[in-house]
C-alpha angles and dihedrals in degrees: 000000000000083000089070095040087060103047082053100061090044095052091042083055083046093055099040093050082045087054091044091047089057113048096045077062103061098035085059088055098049107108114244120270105271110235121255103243134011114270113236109236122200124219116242110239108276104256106245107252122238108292098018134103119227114254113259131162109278132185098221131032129270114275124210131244092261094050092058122106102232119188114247105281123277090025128135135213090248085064097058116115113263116197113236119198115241113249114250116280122244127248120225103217128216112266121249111245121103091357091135083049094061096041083046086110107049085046077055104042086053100033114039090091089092099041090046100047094051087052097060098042090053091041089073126108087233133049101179123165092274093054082049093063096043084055090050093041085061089046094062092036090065090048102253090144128229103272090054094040095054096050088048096056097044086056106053091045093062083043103046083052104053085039089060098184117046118212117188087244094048090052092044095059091040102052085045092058090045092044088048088053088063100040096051130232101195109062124091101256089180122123105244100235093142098108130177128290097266101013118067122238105274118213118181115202116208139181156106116302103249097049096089094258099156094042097052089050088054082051108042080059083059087052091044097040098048086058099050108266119131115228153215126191125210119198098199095155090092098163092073112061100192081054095073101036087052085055101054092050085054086055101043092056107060092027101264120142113231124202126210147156144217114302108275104015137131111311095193088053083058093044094055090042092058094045091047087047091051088056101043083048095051083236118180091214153011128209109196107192110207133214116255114198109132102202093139127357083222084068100038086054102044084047103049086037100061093040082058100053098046091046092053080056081078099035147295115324103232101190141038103174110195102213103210127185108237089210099058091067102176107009083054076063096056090051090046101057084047088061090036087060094044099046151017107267110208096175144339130244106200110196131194089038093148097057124065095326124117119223095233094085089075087066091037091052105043083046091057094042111031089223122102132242110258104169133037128192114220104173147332101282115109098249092044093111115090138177111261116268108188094186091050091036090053094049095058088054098061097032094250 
């Protein structure tokens, strides 16, 4: 009994591993579900072919072969002609004689306040205590200063009264004589540009930003150049750069080489190298333009006099030019005793004479410093700086 029951169960597990077998057969050999809808392909880009350009969007349409401009045969790319731009051409300035003369009447048409008024007041039939002290009033008003207008006036009370009657013409010529006293007609108002044998004249330019410094050095080449001296120009105010850059176009305009350094350095290394390029030039002279922050006067000592010691290595310094502003009457005053203090002041270049400034500054100043007025600014143009011409200076302001 238990004999069949086992040949039972093995022939029931036969049967059942024969079925599996079967099936997983025929599932293998059943085809793939086919998708539902057809995928989209995409083409790759068609590779260019040897000797053409792939397409891309253009602007303008394709050119030929023939409409193509080719370089000469056997040329390179390194032959093709490059522009160059031409260099900046040089100004010929106006020549320095007589320049004052010509800009006689704009001094005049800002300046004869002063000449005018004292004129009048002196004109009166009367020139009792209270008309003094009006002509005295005008006189500090135009920035004389105390100590000149009270020796003026002094003066023209003891000659108004030994002249008794008084003509237009008699007062004109005797308020020019007094006005020429204080000017002064005696002191070297030339700028020194005579340097040695081997070593070019040096003139070192000072004064406060604002006064118009750099420009007047660009000018003062003008002034130079228009009388024959060859120039080089120093930008030793490093710690501006548009400083140095105003002063190269200065140069570059009437031919003159300008030396600088990198913003910030040293001022007294561009000062030497200037110095070093005006004699390997041959140059006649070299205009060092300074820096002019006044910060401390302790700084603006130990600056301007190290500039000066490394300049003199090469030889003397003939010039320190003190640039005042005309307009800033006394406050120009107080500048111009700091520099005075830090270094040895040989003359002094106003500008802006011909604005709202009075004449009298040019006798305020000379009296504070005991150094005379050289150069006066009378405009913006580029030849509006003249040598100082007391006689012609006097007479505009008078209106002679």
């Amino acid at each position: 009994m238990e004999i069949v029951i086992l040949a039972v169960v093995i022939a029931v597990v036969v049967i059942g591993a024969i079925s599996g077998l079967v099936i997983g057969t025929r599932r293998r050999k059943q085809p793939p579900e086919k998708p539902t809808s057809t995928p989209t392909i995409t083409a790759p880009p068609a590779e260019p072919r040897v000797g053409e350009e792939p397409e891309t969007g253009r602007e303008e349409p394709r050119r030929t072969i023939e409409e193509v401009d080719l370089p000469p045969s056997g040329a390179t790319v390194a032959e093709a002609p490059v522009e160059v731009a031409p260099p900046p051409a040089i100004e010929v300035p106006e020549p320095t004689a007589g320049r004052l003369v010509r800009l006689r009447a704009r001094l005049s048409r800002s300046q004869n306040t002063l000449g005018k008024g004292l004129l009048t007041l002196l004109s009166r039939e009367h020139l009792d205590e209270e008309t003094w002290e009006e002509i005295e009033d005008t006189l500090l008003t135009a920035d004389v200063g105390v100590t000149p207008t009270q020796e003026l006036v002094e003066r023209l009370r003891e000659r108004v009264k030994v002249l008794g009657t008084r003509s237009p013409e008699e007062l004109r010529v005797l308020l020019r004589e007094e006005l020429l006293k204080l000017v002064g007609t005696e002191q070297d108002r030339g700028v020194r540009t005579e340097g040695g044998l081997d070593v070019p004249a040096t003139v070192m330019v000072v004064g406060v930003n604002g006064t118009g410094k750099t420009t007047t050095t660009g000018k003062l080449a003008r002034v130079l150049v228009a009388d024959g001296r060859s120039v080089v120009l120093g930008a030793a105010d490093t710690f501006r750069a548009a400083a140095a850059d105003q002063l190269q176009t200065w140069g570059e305009r009437v031919g003159a080489r300008t030396v600088r350094g990198p913003e910030g350095g040293d001022p007294a290394s561009v000062a030497f190298d200037s110095v070093k390029e005006g004699i390997a030039e041959g140059a006649d002279v070299v205009l060092i333009d300074t820096a002019g922050r006044l910060h401390t006067k302790a700084g603006l000592m130990d600056e301007l006099g190290k500039v000066k010691r490394v300049v003199e290595k090469h030889g003397p310094l003939d010039e320190v030019l003190l640039v005042l502003d005309a307009t800033t009457g006394q406050n120009g005053l107080v500048q111009a005793r700091v520099f005075a203090e830090v270094v040895d002041i040989t003359g002094i270049v106003l500008t802006k004479l011909d604005g709202t400034a009075k004449g009298g500054i040019v006798i305020a100043v000379q009296r504070e410093l005991g150094v005379p007025v050289k150069l006066i600014g009378l405009g913006e143009g580029a030849d509006d700086l003249a040598p100082f011409e007391p006689e012609a200076f006097v007479d505009a302001l008078i209106g002679g």
